[in-house]
Structure formats: structure tokens, C-alpha cells
GUKOL-186152 format. One line per 5 residues: number of its first residue (from 1); their letters; for each residue x, y, z of C-alpha. Coordinates in pm, 1 decimal, padded with zeros to 6 digits. Layout:
BEGIN
NUM	a	X:Y:Z  ... $
***
This chain:
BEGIN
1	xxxxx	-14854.4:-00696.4:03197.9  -14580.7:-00839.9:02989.5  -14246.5:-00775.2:03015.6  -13941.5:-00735.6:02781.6  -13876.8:-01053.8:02543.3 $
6	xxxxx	-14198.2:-01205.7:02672.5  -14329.6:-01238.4:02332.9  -13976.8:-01409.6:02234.0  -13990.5:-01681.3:02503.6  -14204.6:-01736.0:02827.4 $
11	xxxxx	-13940.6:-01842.7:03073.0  -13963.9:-02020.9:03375.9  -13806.8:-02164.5:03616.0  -13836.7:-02401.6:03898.7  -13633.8:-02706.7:03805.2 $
16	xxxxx	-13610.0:-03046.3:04012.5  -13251.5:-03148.3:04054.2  -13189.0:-03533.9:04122.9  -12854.0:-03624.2:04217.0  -12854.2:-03948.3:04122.7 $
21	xxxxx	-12723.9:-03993.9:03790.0  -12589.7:-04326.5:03629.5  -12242.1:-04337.5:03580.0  -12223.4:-04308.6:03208.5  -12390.2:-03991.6:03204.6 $
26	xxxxx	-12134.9:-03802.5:03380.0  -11836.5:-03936.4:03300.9  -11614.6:-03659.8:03066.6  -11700.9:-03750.6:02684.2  -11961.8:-04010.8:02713.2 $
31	xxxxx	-12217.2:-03821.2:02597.5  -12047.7:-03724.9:02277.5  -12223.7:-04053.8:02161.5  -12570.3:-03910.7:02258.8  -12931.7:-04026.3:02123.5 $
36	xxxxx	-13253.9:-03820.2:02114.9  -13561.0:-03989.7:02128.5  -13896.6:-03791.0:02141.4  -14104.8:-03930.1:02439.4  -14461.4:-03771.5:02381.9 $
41	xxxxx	-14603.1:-03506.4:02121.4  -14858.3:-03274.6:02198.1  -15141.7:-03308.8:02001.8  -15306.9:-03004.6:02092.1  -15683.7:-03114.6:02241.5 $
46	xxxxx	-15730.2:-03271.7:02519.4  -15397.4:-03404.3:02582.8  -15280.9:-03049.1:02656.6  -15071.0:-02809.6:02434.5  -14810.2:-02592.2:02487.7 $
51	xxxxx	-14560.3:-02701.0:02784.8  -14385.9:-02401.9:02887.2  -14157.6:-02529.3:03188.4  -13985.0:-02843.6:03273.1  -14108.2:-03179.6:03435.1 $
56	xxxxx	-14020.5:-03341.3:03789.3  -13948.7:-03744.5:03762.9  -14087.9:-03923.1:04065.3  -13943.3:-04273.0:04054.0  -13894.5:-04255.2:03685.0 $
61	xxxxx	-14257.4:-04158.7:03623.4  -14307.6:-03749.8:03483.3  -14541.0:-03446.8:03550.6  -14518.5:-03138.7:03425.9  -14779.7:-02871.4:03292.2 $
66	xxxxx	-14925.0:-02734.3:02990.8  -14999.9:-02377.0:02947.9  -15335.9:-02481.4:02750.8  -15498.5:-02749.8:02618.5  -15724.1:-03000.7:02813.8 $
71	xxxxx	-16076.6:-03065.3:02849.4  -16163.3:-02669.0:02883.3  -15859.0:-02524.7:02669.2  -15682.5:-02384.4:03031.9  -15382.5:-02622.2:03032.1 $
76	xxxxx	-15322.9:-02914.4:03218.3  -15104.5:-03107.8:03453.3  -14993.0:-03451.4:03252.1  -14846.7:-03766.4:03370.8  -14610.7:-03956.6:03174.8 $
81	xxxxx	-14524.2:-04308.9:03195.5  -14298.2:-04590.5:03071.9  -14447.1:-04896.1:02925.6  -14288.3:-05214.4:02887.4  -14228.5:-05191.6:02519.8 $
86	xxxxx	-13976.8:-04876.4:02511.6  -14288.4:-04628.6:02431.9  -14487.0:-04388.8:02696.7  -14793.7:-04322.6:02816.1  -14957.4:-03957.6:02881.4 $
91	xxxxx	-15263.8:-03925.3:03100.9  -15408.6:-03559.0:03201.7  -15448.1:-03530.6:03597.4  -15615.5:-03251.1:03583.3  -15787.3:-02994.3:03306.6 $
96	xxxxx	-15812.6:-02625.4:03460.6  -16172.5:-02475.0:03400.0  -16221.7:-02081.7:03375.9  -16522.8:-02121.5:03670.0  -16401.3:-01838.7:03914.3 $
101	xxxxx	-16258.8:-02124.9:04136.8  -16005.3:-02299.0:03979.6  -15671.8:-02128.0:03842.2  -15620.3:-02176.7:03454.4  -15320.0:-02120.9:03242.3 $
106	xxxxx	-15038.8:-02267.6:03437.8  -14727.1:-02118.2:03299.1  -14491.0:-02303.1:03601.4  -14392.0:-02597.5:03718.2  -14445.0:-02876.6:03969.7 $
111	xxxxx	-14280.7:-02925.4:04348.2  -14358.9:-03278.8:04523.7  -14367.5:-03310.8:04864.7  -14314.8:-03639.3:05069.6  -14648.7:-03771.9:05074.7 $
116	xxxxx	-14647.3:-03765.2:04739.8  -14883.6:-03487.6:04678.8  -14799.8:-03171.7:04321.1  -14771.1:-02775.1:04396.3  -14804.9:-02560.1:04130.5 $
121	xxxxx	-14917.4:-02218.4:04031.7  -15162.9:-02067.5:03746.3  -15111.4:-01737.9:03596.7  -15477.7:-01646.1:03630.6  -15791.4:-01754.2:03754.0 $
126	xxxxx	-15884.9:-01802.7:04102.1  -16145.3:-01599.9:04320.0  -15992.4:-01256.0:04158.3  -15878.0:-01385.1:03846.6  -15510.9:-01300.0:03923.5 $
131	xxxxx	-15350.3:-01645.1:03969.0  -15360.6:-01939.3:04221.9  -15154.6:-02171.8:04424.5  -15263.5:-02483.2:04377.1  -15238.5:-02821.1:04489.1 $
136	xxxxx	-15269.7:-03164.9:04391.9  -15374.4:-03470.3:04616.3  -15366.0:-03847.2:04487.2  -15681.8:-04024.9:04616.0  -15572.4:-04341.3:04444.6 $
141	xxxxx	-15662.9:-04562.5:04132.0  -15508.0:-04291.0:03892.5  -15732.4:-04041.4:04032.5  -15601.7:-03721.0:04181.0  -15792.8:-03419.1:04342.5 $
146	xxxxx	-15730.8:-03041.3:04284.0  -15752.3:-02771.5:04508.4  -15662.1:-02429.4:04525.9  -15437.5:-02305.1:04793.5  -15447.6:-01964.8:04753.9 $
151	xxxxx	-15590.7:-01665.9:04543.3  -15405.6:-01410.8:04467.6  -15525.4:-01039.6:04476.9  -15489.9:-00667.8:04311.5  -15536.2:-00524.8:04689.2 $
156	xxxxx	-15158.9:-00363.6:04652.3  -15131.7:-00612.5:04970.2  -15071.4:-00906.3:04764.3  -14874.2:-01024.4:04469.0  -15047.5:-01142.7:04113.9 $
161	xxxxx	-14965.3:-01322.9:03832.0  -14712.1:-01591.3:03919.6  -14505.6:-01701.5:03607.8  -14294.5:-01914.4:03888.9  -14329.6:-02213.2:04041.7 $
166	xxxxx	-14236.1:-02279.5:04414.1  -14067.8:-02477.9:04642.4  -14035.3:-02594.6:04975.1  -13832.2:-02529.0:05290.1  -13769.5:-02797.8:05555.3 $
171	xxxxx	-14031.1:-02650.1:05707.5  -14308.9:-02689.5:05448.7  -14340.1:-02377.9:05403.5  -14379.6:-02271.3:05038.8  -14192.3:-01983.0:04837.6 $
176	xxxxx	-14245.0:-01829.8:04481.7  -14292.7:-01498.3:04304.1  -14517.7:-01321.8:04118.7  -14488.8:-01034.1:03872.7  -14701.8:-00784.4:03948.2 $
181	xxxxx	-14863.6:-00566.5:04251.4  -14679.2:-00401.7:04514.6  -14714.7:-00031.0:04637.9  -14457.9:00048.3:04407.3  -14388.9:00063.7:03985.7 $
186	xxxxx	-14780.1:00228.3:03946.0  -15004.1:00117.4:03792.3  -14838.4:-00229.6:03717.2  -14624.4:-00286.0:04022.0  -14329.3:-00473.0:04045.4 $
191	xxxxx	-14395.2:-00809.0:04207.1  -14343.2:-00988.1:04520.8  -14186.8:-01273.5:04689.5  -14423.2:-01409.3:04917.4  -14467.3:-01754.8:05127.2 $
196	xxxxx	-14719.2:-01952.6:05203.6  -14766.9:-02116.4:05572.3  -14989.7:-02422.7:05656.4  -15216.1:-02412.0:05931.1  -15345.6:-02713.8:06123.9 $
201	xxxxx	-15651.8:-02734.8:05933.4  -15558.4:-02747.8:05601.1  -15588.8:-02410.6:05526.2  -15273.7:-02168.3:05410.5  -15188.4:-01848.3:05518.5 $
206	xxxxx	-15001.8:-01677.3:05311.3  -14751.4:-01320.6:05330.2  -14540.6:-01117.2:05130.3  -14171.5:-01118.1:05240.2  -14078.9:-00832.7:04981.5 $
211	xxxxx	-14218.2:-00576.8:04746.2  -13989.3:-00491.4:04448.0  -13936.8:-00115.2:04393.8  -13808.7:-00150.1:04059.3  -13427.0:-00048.1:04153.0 $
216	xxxxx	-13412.4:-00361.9:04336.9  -13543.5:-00561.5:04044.0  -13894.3:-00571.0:03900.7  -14093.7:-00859.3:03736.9  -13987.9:-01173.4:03833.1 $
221	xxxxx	-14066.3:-01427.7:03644.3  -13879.2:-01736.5:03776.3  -13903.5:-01868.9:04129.8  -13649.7:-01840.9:04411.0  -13311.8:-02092.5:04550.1 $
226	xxxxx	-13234.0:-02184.2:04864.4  -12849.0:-02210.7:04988.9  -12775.5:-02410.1:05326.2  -12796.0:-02137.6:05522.3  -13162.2:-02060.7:05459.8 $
231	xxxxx	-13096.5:-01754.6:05228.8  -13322.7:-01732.8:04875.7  -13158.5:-01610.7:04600.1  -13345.2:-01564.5:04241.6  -13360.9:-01291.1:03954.8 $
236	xxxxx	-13575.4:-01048.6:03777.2  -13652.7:-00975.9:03445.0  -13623.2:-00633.7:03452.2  -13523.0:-00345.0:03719.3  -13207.2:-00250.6:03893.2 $
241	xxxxx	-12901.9:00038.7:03850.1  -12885.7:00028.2:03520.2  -13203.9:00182.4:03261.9  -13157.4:-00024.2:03003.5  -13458.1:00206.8:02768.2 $
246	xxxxx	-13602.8:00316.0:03171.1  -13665.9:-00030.6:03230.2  -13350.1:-00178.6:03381.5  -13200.2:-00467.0:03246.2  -13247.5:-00731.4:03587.4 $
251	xxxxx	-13127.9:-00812.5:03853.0  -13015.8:-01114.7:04117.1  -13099.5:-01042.5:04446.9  -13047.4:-01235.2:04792.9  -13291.5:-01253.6:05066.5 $
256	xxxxx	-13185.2:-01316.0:05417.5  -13410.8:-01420.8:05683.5  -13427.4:-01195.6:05971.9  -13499.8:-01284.2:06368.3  -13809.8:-01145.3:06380.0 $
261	xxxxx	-13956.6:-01321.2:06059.7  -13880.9:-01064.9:05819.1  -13647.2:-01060.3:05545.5  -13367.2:-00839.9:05424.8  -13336.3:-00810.4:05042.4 $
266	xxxxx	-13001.3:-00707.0:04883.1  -12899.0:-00663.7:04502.7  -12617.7:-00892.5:04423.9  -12569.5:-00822.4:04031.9  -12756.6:-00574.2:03813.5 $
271	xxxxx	-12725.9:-00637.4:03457.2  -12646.6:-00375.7:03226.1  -12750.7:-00584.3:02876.5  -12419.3:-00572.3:02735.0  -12121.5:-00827.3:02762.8 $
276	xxxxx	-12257.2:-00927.0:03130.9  -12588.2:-00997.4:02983.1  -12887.4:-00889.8:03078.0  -13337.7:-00987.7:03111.6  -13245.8:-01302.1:03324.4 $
281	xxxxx	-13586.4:-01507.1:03283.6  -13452.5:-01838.8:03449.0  -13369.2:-01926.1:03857.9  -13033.7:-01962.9:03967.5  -12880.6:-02263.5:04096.4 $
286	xxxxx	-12576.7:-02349.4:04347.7  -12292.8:-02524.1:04358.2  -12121.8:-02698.5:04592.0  -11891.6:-02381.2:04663.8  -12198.7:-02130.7:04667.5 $
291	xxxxx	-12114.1:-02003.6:04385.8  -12496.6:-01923.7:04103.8  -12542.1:-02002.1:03803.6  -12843.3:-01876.9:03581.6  -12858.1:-01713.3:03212.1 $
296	xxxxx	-12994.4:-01440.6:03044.9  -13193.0:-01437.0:02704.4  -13008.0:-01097.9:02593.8  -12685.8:-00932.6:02608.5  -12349.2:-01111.3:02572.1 $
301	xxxxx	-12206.2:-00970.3:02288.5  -12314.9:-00850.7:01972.9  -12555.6:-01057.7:01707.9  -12962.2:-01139.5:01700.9  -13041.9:-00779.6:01610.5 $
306	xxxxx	-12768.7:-00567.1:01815.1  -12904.8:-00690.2:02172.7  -12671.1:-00980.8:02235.3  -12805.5:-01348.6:02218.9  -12775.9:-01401.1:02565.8 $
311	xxxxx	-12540.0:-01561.2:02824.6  -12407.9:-01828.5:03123.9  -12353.2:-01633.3:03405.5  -12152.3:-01697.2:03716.3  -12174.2:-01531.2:04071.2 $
316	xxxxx	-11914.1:-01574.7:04343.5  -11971.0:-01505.3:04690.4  -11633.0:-01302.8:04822.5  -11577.9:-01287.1:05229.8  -11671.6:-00878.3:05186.4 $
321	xxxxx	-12003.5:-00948.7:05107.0  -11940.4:-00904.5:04690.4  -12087.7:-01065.1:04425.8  -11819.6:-01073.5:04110.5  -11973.7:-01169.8:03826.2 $
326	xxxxx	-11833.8:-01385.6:03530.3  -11976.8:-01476.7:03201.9  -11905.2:-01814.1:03141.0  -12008.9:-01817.4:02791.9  -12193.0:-01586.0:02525.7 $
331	xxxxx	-12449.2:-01735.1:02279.7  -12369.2:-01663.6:01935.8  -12643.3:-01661.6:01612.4  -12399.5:-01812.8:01356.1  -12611.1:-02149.8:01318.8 $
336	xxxxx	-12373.2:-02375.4:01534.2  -12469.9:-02188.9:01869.6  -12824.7:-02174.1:02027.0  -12926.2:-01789.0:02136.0  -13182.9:-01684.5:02406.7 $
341	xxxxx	-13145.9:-01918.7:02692.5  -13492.3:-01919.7:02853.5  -13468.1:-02169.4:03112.7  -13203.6:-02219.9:03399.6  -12994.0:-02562.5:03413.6 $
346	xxxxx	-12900.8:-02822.2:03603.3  -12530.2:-02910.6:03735.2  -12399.7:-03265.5:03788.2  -12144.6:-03366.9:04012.2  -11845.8:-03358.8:03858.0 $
351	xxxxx	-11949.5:-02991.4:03717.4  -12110.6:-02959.8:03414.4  -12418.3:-02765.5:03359.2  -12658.6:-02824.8:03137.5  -12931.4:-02645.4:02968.0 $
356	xxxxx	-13133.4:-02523.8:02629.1  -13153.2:-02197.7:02429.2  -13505.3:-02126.1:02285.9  -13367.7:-02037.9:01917.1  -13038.1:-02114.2:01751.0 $
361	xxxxx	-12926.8:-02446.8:01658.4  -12887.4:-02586.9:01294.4  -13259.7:-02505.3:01185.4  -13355.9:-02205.8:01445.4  -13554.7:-02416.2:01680.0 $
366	xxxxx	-13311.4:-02436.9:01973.7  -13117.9:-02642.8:02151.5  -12925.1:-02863.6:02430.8  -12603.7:-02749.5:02545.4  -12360.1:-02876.5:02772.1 $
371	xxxxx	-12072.1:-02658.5:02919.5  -11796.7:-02817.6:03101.7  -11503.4:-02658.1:03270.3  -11149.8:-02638.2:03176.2  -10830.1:-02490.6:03312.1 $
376	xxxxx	-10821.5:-02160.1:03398.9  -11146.8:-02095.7:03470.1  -11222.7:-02123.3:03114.3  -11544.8:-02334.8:02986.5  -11602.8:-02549.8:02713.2 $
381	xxxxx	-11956.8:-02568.4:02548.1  -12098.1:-02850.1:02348.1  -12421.3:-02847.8:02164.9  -12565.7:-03224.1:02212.4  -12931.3:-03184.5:01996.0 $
386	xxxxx	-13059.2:-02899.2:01735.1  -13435.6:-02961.6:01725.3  -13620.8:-02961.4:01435.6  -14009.7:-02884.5:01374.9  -14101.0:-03296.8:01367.2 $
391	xxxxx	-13913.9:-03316.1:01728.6  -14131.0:-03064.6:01881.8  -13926.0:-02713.8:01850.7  -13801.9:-02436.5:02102.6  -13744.5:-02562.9:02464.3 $
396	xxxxx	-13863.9:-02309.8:02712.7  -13702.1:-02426.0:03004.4  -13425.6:-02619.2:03119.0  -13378.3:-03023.5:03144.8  -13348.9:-03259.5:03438.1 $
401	xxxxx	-13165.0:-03567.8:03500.4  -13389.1:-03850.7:03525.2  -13399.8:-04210.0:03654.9  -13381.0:-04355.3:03327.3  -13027.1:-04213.5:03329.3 $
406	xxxxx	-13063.6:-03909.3:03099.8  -13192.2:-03593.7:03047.5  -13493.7:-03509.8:02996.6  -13708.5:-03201.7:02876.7  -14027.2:-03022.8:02685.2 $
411	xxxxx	-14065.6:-02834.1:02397.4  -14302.4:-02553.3:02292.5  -14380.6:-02648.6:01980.6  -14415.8:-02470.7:01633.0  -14779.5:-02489.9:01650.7 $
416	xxxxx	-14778.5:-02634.5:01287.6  -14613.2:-02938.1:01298.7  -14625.0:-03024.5:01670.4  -14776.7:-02839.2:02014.2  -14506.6:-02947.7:02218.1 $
421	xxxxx	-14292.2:-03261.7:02365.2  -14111.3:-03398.6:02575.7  -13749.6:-03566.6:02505.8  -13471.3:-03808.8:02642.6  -13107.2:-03714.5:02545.8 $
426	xx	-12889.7:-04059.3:02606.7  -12551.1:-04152.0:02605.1 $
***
């Protein structure tokens, strides 16, 4: 059940974005004088290995995940702390266990509510083995309890496999894909968005708001955007108009709530895989305007083997109900540029976005980027790191803007020098 360019990068996407930002950081130029400072390296055991997505910052303390690792070898969720001498602090909060109750292998990332309590989801495990909502209580004194929320199921009524995180409307309801199941795209299906509702007892109910048919998009594997309006947006790896080898190349797609509780799914952009891009892996984001944002690890342009090495994409809404779709900029494999975006990015508020391409860079091991606009609707990138294997290589996701007034991400990891990190870019 993997789909195209999984085995190049694992993307994901449900990123926190924090609007407050210190003043340096987003002021034009200042972070041409950047520093990169490695916060924590992966050592592989316990500790957890492998970070695949991107971390939340709750008053300048981080969680995130770790696709495996921990006291069973299922991955992890991590805390990460400052100490008073400049260096951090890692701490597992919880070790997944293969024991038919817990989820393991949490490919996604982590959604706080206001109490202070972690969401997440696991790619497998659970009471069916085919992923889990989970959720993650503090019961004080560094100790945090675990439970799962929901199971998911290969009944062809539910969704499985969630590569996505999820997130919450004001009503606490949660959101978030999976990849697979359906009554459609036999005998893998072609995923879901569902929601999950809680109930006065602590329990969740949850329901799938749409099936994907596979010309509407199939395989999602980042989570889903809300606008102010209540609409979710997101993308899929593969599916829509155009084949793209019979698979399609992805697609973004809008859902609109209905009256009567149901939702109304519409195809916004289908991506052919040439100069438009195309296998978008990351969510979407929204500016100000309504106008998304997201990227695609292929397409773009010619280079990394004839498929393109991926793009910046822009959407804007027109009053007819159209989509037009601009590509804001087109990776390039000539060693200056990163290629295959994995990850989606994060905007700050005088308009930059930000984000990081799984390869490309000065040694092949990815990088930070920073595009900023210019006139004419013209954009302006800027690479601000190249990793290299000591630093923890190929980011997966995106970054965030944390407290400590920069950004911040994780790393993969070669698997030979390090199993992941996580970094601070400074001005």
C-alpha cells in the first residue's frame, strides 16, 4: 500500500503555525546572517529514531514523533526541552508497543488542544492493525497517559492507514485522512477523510465525510486546512484528470460543509506532473487573501531523472468558483537548489514562506529555503542551510516558527551517521 515516490520521501503534513514571531526574524534580509545549530540527534534506541514530520512548540518546549525507535522499536512521541546552559533535553512520553491495543509506527504529527492534552495518529496497530487515533493526557510530574481514540478498520466502511495528522475545529471535533479503504480503487481503495466527534463520556465517534474515487484524488497522505469559512482544503498523492502512467498525478480538493452534516467535495487543481508539478505529499496552507500554498515532490521542469524535481505551488480563489494555478518556483538538481519538497511550509506575516526539500543542497541531503515575493508576482528563493550527514540529513517535513524566535525542524537521518534531529535556524 505505498504510493508513488514513497520510497523517495515519506511526507507528511500537519504543521503548527505560531504567529508570533520576533521581530528580527521577519524583517526583509535579516536572516541572510542565519546560524544552524543542531538541537538533539537521534541515537537510534530508546530515544527514538527516525522523525518523519515536524514538531509543535508549546511555550517554547517541543513534541513531535518518531516513526521507530523506543522501548519496543514502534516509535515514539519525544519531548524536548531547553536547559539553562544553551543545550536540550529529550525525554520519550511514550514508546508504542505492537500488543493489539496500542497503535505503533506513527508516521504524523502532533495537534494540542487547550487543556494541554497531544493528538496524533499511527500508521498501524490498533484492534485491526490498520492504524489508530490516539491521544495523549498529562497526569503530572512528567508523566503522561496514552490512549487510543479510535481503530481504524478494512470493513470498506472505514478508512486505514493514516500517514496524516489531524486537527481541530472550534468545535473539537477532529479531522484527518487516511490512505486506503473506500468502496472504490479495488482492492486498495483510495482513502477517506473522516472526523472524529466526542461524546460526553469520553468516548469518540467517528465518520467518514468522503470516499475518494480515484478521479477525485486518491491516497492522501497529508492532513486537511481549514479557511474561515469552515471549508477543508488538502491534496492527494495521486488521482485526478490526468493518468500520469494510470495513476494520476494528484490532486487539491475542497470540501464544503453541507446543512445536513454532509460534505460536498470538489477538485480544485489536478496535476498533470509536468511544469505545474505534480504527487503533492504535503497540506496546503492559507493566506491572508485565501489564496494555498503547498508543493509537490515531482514535476516542475525537467532534471532528477526526466520527472521534474518538484515545485511551490499557488492557488487563487476567482469569484467564478476557479482555481488558477501558479508555480511559484521549480526546484532545480544543479547543487545550489534543493529538489523533492516533502513537507508543506509555513508563511509569516509579511509573506514569506518557508520550507525544506528532502534532497538537493550542496552535499544531496536537503535543505531550508525561503521564498519571498517581489514585483510582479515574481518570487525570490533563498537557500538558508544545506545539511550535511553530521547535522542529521534529509528533512521530511516542513519547519515552524518557534518561541525562541526561529525556525525550527527534524531530520530523517542517513541512518549511518545520525537517525535523525532536530534544528534551530537563527538570525
Amino acid at each position: 500500500m505505498e504510493s508513488k515516490g514513497r520510497s523517495r520521501v515519506l511526507g507528511t503534513v500537519t504543521i503548527l503555525i505560531l504567529v508570533v514571531l520576533e521581530t528580527m526574524l521577519i524583517v526583509p534580509g535579516v536572516l541572510a546572517a542565519r546560524k544552524y545549530k543542531t538541537l538533539y540527534k537521534f541515537m537510534g534506541g530508546v530515544d527514538g529514531q527516525n522523525p518523519y514530520v515536524g514538531l509543535i512548540d508549546q511555550a517554547g518546549i517541543f513534541y513531535g514523533t518518531t516513526y521507530a525507535g523506543g522501548a519496543y522499536n514502534y516509535g515514539t512521541v519525544f519531548k524536548l526541552k531547553p536547559n539553562g546552559d544553551g543545550s536540550w533535553s529529550e525525554t520519550v512520553i511514550h514508546s508504542f508497543n505492537f500488543d493489539g491495543k496500542d497503535g505503533y509506527y506513527p508516521g504524523t504529527g502532533l495537534t494540542l488542544d487547550s487543556l494541554g492534552n497531544l493528538y496524533g495518529a499511527t500508521l498501524e496497530g490498533g484492534a485491526y492493525n490498520y492504524g489508530t487515533v490516539f491521544k495523549l493526557t498529562p497526569s503530572g510530574a512528567e508523566s503522561w497517559r496514552e490512549g487510543v481514540i479510535h481503530s481504524f478498520n478494512s470493513d470498506g466502511k472505514d478508512g486505514f492507514y493514516p500517514y496524516a495528522g489531524v486537527i481541530f475545529d472550534p468545535a473539537g471535533n477532529l479531522y484527518g485522512t487516511t490512505q486506503g479503504s473506500g468502496p472504490y480503487c479495488n482492492p486498495y481503495a483510495c482513502g477517506t477523510v473522516f472526523k472524529l466527534m466526542p461524546n460526553d463520556d469520553g468516548s469518540w465517534t467517528e465518520s467518514v465525510i468522503h470516499f475518494f474515487d480515484g478521479s477525485d484524488g486518491a491516497f492522501p497522505v497529508a492532513g486537511v486546512s481549514f479557511d474561515a469559512a469552515g471549508n477543508l482544503y488538502g491534496t492527494t498523492s495521486e488521482g485526478g484528470f490526468s493518468l500520469c502512467n494510470g495513476n494520476g498525478c494528484g490532486t487539491v480538493f475542497k470540501l464544503t460543509p453541507n446543512s445536513d452534516g454532509s460534505w460536498t467535495e470538489s477538485v480544485i487543481h489536478s496535476f498533470s506532473n509536468g511544469k505545474d508539478g505534480g504527487y503533492p505529499f504535503a497540506g496546503l496552507i492559507l493566506d491572508a487573501a485565501g489564496n494555498l500554498y503547498g508543493t509537490t515532490i515531482e514535476g516542475g521542469g525537467f532534471g532528477c531523472g526526466g520527472h521534474g524535481c518538484g515545485t511551490v505551488f499557488k492557488l487563487k480563489p476567482n469569484k467564478n468558483g476557479s482555481w488558477p494555478e501558479t508555480v511559484i518556483h521549480s526546484f532545480k538538481d544543479d547543487g545550489k537548489d534543493g529538489t523533492s519538497p516533502p513537507g508543506g511550509m509555513v508563511l509569516d506575516p509579511v509573506g514569506n514562506l518557508y520550507g525544506t526539500t528532502f534532497y538537493g543542497g550542496a552535499r544531496n541531503n536537503g535543505t531550508v529555503f525561503k521564498l519571498a515575493p517581489s514585483a510582479k508576482g515574481k518570487w525570490k528563493e533563498t537557500l538558508l542551510h544545506s545539511f550535511t550527514d553530521q547535522q542529521g540529513a534529509h528533512p521530511d517535513t516542513g519547519v515552524i516558527f518557534g518561541g525562541h524566535g526561529g525556525l525550527y525542524g527534524t531530520t530523517f537521518g542517513d541512518h549511518t551517521t545520525t537517525w535523525g534531529s532536530v534544528f534551530e535556524i537563527t538570525p
